[in-house]
C-alpha positions as CSV (number, residue, x, y, z in Angstrom):
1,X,-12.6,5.8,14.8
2,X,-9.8,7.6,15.9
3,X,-7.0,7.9,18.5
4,X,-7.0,10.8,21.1
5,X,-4.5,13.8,20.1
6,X,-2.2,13.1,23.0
7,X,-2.3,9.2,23.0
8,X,-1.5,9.3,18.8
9,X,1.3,12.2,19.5
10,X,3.1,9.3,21.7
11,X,2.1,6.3,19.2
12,X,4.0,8.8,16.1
13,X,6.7,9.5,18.4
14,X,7.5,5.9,19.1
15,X,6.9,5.1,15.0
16,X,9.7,7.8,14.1
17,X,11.8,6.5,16.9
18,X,11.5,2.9,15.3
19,X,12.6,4.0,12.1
20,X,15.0,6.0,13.2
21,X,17.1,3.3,15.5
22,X,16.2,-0.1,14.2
23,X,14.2,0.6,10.7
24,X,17.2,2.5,8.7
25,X,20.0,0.5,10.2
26,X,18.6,-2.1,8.8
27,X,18.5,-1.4,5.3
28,X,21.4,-2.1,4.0
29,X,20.4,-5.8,4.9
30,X,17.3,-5.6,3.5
31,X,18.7,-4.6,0.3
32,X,21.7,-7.7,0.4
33,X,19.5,-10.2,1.5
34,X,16.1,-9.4,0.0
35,X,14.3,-10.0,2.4
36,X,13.0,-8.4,6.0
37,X,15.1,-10.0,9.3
38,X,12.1,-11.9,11.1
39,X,13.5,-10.4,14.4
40,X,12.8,-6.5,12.9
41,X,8.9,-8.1,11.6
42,X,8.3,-9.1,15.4
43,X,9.2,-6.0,16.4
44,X,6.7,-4.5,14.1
45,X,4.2,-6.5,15.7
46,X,4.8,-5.6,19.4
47,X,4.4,-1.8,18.0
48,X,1.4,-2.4,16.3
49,X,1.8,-1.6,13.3
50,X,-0.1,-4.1,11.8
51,X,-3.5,-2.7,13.3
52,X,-2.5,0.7,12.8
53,X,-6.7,0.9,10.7
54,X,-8.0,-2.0,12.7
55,X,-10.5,-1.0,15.7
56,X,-9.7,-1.3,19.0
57,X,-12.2,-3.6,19.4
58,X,-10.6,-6.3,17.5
59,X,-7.3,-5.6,19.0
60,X,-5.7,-3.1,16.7
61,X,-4.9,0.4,17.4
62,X,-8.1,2.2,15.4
63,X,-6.6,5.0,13.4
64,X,-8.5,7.5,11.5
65,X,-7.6,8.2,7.6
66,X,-5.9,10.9,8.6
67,X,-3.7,9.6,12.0
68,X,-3.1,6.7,9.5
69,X,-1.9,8.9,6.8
70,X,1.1,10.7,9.3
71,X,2.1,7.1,10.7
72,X,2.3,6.1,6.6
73,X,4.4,9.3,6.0
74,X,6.9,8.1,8.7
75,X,7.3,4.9,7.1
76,X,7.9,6.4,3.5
77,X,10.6,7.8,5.5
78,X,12.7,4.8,5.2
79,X,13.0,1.3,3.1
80,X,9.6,0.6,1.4
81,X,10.0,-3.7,2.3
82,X,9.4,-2.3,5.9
83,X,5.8,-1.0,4.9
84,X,5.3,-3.3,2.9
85,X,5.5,-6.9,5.2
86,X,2.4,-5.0,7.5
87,X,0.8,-2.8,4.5
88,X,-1.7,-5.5,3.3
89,X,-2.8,-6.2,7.1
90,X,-3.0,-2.5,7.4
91,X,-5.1,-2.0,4.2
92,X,-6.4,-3.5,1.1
93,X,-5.8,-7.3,2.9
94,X,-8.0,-6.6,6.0
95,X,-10.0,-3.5,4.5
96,X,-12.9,-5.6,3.2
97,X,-13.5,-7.7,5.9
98,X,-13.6,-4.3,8.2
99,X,-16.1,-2.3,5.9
100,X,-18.1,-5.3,4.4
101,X,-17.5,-8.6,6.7
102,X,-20.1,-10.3,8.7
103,X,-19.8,-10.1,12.1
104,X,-18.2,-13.7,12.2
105,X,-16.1,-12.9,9.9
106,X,-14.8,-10.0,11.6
107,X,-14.1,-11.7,14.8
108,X,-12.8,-14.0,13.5
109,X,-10.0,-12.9,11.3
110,X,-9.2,-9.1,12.8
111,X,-7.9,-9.9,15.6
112,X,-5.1,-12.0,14.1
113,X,-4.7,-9.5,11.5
114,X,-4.4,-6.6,13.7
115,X,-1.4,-8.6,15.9
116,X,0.2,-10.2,12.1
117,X,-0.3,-13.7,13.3
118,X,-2.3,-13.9,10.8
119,X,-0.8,-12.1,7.0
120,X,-3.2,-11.5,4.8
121,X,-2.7,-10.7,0.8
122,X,-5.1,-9.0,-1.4
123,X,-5.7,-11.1,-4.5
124,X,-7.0,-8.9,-7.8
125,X,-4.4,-9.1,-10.2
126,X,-4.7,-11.9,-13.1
127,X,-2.2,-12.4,-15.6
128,X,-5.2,-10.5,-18.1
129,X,-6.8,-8.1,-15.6
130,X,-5.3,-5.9,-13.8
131,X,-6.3,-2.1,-14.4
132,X,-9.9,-3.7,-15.6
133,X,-10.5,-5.3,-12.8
134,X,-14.1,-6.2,-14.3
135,X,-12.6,-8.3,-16.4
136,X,-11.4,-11.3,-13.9
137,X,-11.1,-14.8,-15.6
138,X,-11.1,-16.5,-12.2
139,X,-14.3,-18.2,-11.5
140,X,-16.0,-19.2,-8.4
141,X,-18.2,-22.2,-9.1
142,X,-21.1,-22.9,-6.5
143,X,-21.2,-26.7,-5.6
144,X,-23.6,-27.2,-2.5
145,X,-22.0,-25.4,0.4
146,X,-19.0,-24.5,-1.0
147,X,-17.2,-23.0,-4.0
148,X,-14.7,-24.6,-6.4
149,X,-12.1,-21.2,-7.2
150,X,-9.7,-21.7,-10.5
151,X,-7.8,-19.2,-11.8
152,X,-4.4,-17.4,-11.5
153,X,-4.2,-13.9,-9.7
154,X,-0.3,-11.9,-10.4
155,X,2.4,-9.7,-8.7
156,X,0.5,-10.5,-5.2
157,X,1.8,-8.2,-2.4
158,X,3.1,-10.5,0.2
159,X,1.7,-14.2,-1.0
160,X,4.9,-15.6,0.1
161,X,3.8,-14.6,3.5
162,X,0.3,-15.0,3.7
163,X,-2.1,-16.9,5.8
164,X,-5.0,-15.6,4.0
165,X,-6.4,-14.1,1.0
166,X,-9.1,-11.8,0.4
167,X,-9.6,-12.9,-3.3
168,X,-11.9,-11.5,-6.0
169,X,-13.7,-13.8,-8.4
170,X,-16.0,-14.5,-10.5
171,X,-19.5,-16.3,-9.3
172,X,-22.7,-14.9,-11.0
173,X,-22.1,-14.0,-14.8
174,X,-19.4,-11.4,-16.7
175,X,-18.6,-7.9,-15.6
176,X,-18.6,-6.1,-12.1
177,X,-21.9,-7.1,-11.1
178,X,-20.6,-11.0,-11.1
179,X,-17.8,-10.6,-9.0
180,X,-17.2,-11.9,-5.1
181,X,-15.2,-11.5,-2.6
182,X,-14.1,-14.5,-1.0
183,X,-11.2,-15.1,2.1
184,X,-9.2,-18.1,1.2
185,X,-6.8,-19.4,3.7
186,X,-3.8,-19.9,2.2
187,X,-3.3,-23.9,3.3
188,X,-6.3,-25.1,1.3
189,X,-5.9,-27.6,-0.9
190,X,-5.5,-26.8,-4.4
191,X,-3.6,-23.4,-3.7
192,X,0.2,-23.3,-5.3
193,X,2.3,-20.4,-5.7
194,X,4.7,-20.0,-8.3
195,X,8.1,-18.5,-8.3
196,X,9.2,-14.8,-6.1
197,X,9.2,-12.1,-8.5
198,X,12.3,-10.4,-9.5
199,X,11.5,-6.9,-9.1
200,X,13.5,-3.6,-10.6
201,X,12.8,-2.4,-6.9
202,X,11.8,-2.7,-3.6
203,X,14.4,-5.4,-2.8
204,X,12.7,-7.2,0.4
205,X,9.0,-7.1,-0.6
206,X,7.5,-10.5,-1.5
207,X,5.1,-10.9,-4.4
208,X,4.2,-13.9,-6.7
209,X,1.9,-15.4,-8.6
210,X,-0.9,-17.2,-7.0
211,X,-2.6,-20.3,-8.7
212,X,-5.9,-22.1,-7.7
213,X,-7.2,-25.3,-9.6
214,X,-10.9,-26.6,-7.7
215,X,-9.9,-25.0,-4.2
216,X,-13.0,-25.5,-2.3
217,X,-14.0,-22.6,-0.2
218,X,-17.3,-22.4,2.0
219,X,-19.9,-20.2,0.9
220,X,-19.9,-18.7,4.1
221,X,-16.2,-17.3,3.8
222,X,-18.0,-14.7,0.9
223,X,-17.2,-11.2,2.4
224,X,-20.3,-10.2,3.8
225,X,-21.9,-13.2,3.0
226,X,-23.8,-11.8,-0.6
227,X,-21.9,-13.3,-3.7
228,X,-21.6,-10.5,-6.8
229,X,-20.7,-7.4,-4.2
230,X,-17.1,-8.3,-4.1
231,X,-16.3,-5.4,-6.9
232,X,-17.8,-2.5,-4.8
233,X,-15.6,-3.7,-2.1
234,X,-12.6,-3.8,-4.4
235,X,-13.2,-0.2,-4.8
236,X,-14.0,1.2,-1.7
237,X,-10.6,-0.8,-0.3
238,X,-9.0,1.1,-3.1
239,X,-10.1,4.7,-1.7
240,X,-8.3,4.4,1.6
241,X,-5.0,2.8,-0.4
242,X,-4.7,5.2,-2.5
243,X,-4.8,8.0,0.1
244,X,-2.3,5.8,2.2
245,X,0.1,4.9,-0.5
246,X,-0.2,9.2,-1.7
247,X,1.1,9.4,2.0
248,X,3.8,6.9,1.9
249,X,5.0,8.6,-1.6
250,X,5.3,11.5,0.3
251,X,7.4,9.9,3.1
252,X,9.9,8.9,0.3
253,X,9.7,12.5,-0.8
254,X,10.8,13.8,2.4
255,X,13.6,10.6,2.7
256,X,15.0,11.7,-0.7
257,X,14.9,15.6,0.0
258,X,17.0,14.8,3.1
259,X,19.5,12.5,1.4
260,X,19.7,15.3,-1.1
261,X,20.2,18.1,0.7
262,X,22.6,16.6,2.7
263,X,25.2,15.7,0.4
264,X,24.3,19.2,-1.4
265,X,25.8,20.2,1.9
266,X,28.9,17.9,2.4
267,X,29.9,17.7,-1.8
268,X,32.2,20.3,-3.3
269,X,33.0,21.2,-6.6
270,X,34.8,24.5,-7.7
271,X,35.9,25.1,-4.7
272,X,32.5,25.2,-2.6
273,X,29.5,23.2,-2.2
274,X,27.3,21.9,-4.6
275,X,24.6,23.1,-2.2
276,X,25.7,26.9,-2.6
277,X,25.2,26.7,-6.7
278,X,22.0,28.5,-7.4
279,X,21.2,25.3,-10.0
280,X,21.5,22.7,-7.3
281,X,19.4,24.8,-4.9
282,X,16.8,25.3,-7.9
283,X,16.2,21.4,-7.7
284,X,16.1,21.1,-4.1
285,X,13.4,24.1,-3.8
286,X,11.4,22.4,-6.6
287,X,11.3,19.0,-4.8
288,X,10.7,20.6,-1.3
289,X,7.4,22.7,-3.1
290,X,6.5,20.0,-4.9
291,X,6.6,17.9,-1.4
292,X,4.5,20.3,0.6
293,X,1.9,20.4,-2.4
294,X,1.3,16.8,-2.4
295,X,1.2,16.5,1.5
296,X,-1.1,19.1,1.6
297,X,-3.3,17.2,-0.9
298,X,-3.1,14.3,1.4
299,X,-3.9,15.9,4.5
300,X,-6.8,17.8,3.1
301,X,-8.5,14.7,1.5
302,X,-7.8,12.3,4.4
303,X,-9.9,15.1,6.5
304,X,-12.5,14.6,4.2
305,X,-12.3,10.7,4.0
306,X,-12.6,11.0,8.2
307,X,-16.0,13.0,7.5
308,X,-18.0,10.8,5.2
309,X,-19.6,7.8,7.1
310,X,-17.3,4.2,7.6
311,X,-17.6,2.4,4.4
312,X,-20.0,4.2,2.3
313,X,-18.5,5.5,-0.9
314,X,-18.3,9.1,-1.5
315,X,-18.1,9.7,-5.4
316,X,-16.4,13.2,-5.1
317,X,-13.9,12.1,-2.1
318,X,-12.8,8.8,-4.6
319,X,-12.3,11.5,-6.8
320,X,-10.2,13.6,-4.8
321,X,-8.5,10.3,-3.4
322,X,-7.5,9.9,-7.3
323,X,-5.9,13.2,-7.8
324,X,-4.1,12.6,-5.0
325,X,-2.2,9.3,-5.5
326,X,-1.5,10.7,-9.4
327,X,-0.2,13.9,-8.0
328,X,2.2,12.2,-5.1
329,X,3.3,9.6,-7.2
330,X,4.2,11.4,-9.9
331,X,6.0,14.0,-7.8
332,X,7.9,11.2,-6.2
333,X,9.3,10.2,-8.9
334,X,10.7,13.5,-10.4
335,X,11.9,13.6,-6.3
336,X,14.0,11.0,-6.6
337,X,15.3,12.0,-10.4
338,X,16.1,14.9,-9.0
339,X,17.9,13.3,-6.3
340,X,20.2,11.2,-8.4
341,X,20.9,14.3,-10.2
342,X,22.2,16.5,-7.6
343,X,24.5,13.2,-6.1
344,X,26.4,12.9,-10.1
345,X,27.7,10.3,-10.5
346,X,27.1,9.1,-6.8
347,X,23.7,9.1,-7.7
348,X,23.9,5.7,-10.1
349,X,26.0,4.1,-7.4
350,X,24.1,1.6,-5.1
351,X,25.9,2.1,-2.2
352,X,24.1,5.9,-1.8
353,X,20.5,5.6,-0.8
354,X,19.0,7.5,-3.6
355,X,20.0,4.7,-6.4
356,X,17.4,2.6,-4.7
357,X,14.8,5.0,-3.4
358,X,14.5,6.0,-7.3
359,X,14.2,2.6,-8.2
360,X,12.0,1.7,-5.1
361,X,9.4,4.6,-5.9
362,X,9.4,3.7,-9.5
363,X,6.4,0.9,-8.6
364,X,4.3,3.4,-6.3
365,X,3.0,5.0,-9.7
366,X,1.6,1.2,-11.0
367,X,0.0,-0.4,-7.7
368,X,-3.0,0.5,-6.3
369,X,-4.1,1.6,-10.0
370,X,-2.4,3.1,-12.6
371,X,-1.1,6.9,-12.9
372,X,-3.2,6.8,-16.1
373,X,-6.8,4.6,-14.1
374,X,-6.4,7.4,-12.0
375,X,-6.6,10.3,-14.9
376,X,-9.6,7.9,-16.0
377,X,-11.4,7.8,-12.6
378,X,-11.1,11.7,-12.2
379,X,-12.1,12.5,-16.2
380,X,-15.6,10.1,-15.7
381,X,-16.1,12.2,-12.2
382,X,-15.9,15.5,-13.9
383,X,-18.3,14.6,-17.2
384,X,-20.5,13.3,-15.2
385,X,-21.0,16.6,-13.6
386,X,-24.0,19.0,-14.3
């Protein structure tokens, strides 16, 4: 699955033209208002870019890892909220149905995920399992045809928003091996939501908590239809975010490096630039290293991710998908520190861009596991090696 060199050269061309003229202009407002105009979301939608990993078949555009991983790094490039309103569509909402779905289930809900009528959220998190995901409280109760869902699942990307869930829970005893994947419309009854989180960051970006007392769901909305496989399709969701989220980190990289370098070139102190001072430049070569290391990374694994077959797991490529949302993550962060250094004083001041990107990139090393799940994942890999 994969676009044609010449036909993905116009679709990035068109993405960095978006962000350019109608993404970055907008931030400001984004930032004020907390939220994303509807006007800018529906012009997401006519570009596609919420079926940027959807096939063509189902009416999205059918990246690869890779071609997905360059459009991601455009998007870093410029208010996370953006990303963020298609990212669940793009990813962890819609990547379970794709790899694990019946063919029902597929036709029916890809196609209205791949044009966003249809917002989906991705519904792990519970107020007591969040890194150990095995350890859901939520419990699916089989009652004839259906299920009776209770629980409460937290800090879910886009709930505010969503049509749909794909929503893990427990059906067939403790652990992994118990756990289900269900899709939930949102409307059922049953369903609340509880109040929009106030985050440190990432102003625009919708999460809450999501609370279900008795919702009955049919049996038949199970992803793939085979209760207690819902785990193994937690974690093979997981692979491709992490390499997409690694790619967006690196986007922000970029965005930073730019703002930094730029005012490097326009600030002057003792009579030159700041930019000029072999300290200032020290910082700036550090992030721009740093930048192409991680990138690299990113590039390299998404290659191998395009190689191994379409939703089988690949122990040593989950392993490599781990060291590369630590690495990018991390280096994002000491990116933006970086940043607000070089700006002074300007730096803690909202109204330059690298107060909130260094706020903003502060959640990409939490989400889509832990810095420290990911030193866990790649440890097990390695002492499990001959």
């Amino acid at each position: 699955m994969a676009l044609d060199t010449e036909t993905f050269s116009l679709l990035r061309d068109s993405v960095q033209r978006f962000i350019r003229e109608r993404l970055v202009p907008a931030e400001n407002s984004v930032e004020e208002l907390d939220d994303v105009p509807a006007d800018v979301v529906e012009d997401m939608k006519e570009l596609g870019l919420f079926g940027l990993s959807i096939p063509e078949e189902f009416g999205g555009i059918g990246l690869s890892m890779g071609q997905e991983c360059e459009v991601a790094f455009e998007l870093g490039q410029t208010a996370l909220a953006f990303r963020s309103v298609a990212g669940t569509n793009i990813g962890i909402g819609s990547q379970g149905i794709l790899m694990d779905g019946t063919a029902e289930q597929k036709a029916e809900y890809l196609p209205r995920i791949a044009s966003g009528e249809l917002i989906i959220s991705f519904a792990l998190t519970e107020p007591n399992a969040g890194s150990d995901a095995a350890a859901l409280q939520t419990r699916g109760v089989r009652d004839g045809d259906d299920y009776l869902l209770s629980g409460s699942k937290r800090y879910i990307t886009n709930a505010p928003r969503a049509g749909a869930f794909t929503l893990m829970a427990c059906t067939d005893g403790p652990g992994a091996g118990g756990i289900s994947a269900f899709i939930v419309p949102s409307h059922l009854p049953g369903i609340t939501l509880g109040k929009p989180d106030k985050k440190m960051g990432q102003r625009g970006t919708k999460t809450c908590d999501v609370n279900l007392d008795n919702v009955r769901v049919p049996a038949a909305n199970i992803i793939g239809g085979v209760p207690g496989k819902g785990f193994k399709t937690a974690m093979k969701v997981l692979d491709r975010g992490r390499l997409h989220v690694s790619a967006l980190a690196c986007g922000m990289a970029q965005r930073i490096l730019n703002e930094s370098i730029a005012y490097a070139q326009e600030r002057k102190q003792f009579g030159q630039r700041i930019g000029d001072f072999q300290l200032v430049q020290a910082m700036l070569a550090d992030s721009q290293a740093e930048l192409l290391a991680g990138w690299s990374m990113v590039k390299a694994v998404a290659q191998r991710y395009d190689a191994k077959p379409f939703g089988v797991t690949d122990p040593e490529v989950s392993m490599q998908a781990s060291c590369t949302k630590l690495f990018t993550t991390e280096m994002v962060g000491r990116v933006a520190d970086r940043g607000v250094q070089i700006h002074g004083g300007a730096g803690y001041i909202n109204e330059y861009k690298v107060e909130r990107f260094y706020r903003d990139v502060r959640l990409l090393r939490l989400y889509e596991g832990t810095t420290q799940i990911q030193q866990l994942i790649i440890g097990k890999h390695l002492m499990r090696q001959d």
